[in-house]
C-alpha positions in Angstrom: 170.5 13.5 -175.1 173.6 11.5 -174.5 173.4 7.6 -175.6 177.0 7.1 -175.6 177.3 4.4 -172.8 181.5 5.1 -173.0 181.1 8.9 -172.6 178.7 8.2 -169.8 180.9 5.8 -167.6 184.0 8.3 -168.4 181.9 10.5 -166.4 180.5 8.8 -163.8 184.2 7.5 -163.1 185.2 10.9 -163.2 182.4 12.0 -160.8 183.1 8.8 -158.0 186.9 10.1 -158.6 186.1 13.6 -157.7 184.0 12.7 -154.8 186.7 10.5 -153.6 189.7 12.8 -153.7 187.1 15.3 -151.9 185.9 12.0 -149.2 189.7 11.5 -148.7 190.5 15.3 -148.5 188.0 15.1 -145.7 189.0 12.1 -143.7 193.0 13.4 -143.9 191.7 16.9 -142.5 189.6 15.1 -140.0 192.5 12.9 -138.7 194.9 15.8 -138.8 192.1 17.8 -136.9 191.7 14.7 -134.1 195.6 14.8 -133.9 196.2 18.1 -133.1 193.3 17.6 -130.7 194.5 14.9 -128.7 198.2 16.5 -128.5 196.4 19.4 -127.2 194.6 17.6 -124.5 197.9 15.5 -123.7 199.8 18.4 -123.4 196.6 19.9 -120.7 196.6 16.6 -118.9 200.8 16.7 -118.5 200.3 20.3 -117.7 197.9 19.6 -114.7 200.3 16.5 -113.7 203.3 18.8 -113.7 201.3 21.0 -111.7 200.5 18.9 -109.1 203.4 17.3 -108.8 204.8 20.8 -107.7 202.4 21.3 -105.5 203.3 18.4 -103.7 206.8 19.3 -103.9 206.5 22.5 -102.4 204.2 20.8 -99.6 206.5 18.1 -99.0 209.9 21.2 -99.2 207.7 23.2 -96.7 207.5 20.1 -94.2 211.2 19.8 -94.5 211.7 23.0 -94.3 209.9 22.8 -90.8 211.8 19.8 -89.8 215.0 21.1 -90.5 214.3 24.1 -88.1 212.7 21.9 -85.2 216.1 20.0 -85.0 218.1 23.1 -85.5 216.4 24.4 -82.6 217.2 20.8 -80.6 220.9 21.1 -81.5 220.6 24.6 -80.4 219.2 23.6 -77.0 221.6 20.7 -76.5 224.3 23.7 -77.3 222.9 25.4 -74.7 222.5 22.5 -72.4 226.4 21.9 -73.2 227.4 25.4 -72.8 225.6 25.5 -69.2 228.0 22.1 -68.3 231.2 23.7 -68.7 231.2 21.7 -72.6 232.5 25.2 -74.3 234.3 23.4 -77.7 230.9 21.0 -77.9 229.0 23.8 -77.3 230.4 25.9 -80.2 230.1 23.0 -82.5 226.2 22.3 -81.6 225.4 26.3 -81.8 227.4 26.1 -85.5 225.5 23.5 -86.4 222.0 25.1 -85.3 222.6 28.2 -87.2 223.5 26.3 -90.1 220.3 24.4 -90.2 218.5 27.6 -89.4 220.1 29.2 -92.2 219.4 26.3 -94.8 215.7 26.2 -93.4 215.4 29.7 -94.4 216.7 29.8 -97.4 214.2 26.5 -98.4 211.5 28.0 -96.9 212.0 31.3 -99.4 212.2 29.6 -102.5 210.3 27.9 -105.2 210.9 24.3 -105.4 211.9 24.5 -108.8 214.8 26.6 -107.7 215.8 24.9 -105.4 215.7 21.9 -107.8 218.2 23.5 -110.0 220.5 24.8 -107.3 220.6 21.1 -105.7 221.4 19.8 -109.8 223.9 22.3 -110.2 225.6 21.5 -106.8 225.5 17.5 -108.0 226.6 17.8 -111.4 229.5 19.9 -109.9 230.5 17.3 -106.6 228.6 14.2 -107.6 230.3 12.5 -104.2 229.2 15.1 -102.0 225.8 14.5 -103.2 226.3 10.8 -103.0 227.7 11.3 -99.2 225.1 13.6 -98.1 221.8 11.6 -99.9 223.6 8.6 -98.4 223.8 10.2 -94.7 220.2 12.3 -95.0 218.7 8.6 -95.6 220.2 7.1 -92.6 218.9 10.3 -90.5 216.1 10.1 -91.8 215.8 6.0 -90.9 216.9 6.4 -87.7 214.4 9.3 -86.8 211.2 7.3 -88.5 212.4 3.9 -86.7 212.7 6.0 -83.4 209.4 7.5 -83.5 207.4 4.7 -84.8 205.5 2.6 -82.3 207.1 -0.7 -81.4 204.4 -3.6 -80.8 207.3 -5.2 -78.6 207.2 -1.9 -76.3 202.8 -2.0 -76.4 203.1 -5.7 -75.6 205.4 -5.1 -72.8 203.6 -2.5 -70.9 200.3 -4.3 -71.3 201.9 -7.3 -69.9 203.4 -5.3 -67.2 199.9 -3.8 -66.0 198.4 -5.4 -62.8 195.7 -7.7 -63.7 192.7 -7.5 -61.8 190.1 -10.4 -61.3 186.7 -10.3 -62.3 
């Protein structure tokens, strides 16, 4: 038996040393192992975000897509309309117009939105003021279209007012 108190603390220091190094080995490989974890989750939950962003992308391109055609089809008609009123040079320039929009509806309409994405970068990075212009005059369109369709209390007000009143 062993009654050297020195050669038995050596060892027990040595022992508590080995079984830290190993305790540490452990908690560095369990950290490393909840790292790569929770950048593999992150990259699933940006995944899923990316995905659904798209998805409303392409939702939002499809109703644009539709919208573009309707008014093609109303420039088309007022074409028509001018062409039938002895307008000929309005005419042309309403019909041109239509088939452009028809053509740009069905071009959006056939592709991904990503592509369509990268087409519309390309075209900015190569004229940045055409861009600019045609951001600048899609957003007063579009202004002028929502403020035209939206209900106007004033107009509610007015034909309520306007109603004969009956006595009870």
């Amino acid at each position: 038996m062993n009654t050297n108190p020195e050669k038995n603390s050596d060892l027990t220091r040595t022992e508590v040393g080995g079984q830290l190094s190993d305790v540490q080995t452990k908690a560095a490989d369990a950290v490393a192992a909840a790292k790569d974890e929770i950048a593999e989750k992150a990259r699933d939950v940006a995944a899923e975000g990316k995905e659904a962003l798209m998805d409303q992308a392409q939702g939002a391109q499809n109703n644009l897509t539709n919208a573009i055609a309707a008014f093609g089809g109303a420039i088309r008609a007022a074409g028509e309309y001018l062409a039938n009123s002895d307008q000929r040079a309005a005419s042309k320039f309403a019909m041109d117009a239509a088939g452009g929009l028809e053509r740009m509806s069905a071009s959006l309409k056939d592709k991904p939105f990503e592509d369509v994405l990268t087409e519309v970068r390309t075209f900015g990075s190569r004229n940045p003021g055409v861009l600019i212009g045609g951001a600048v005059v899609a957003g007063l369109a579009l202004g002028r279209f929502l403020k035209s369709t939206a209900p106007r209390a004033a107009d509610r007000t007015a034909v309520d007012t306007d109603a004969p009143r009956t006595q009870s």
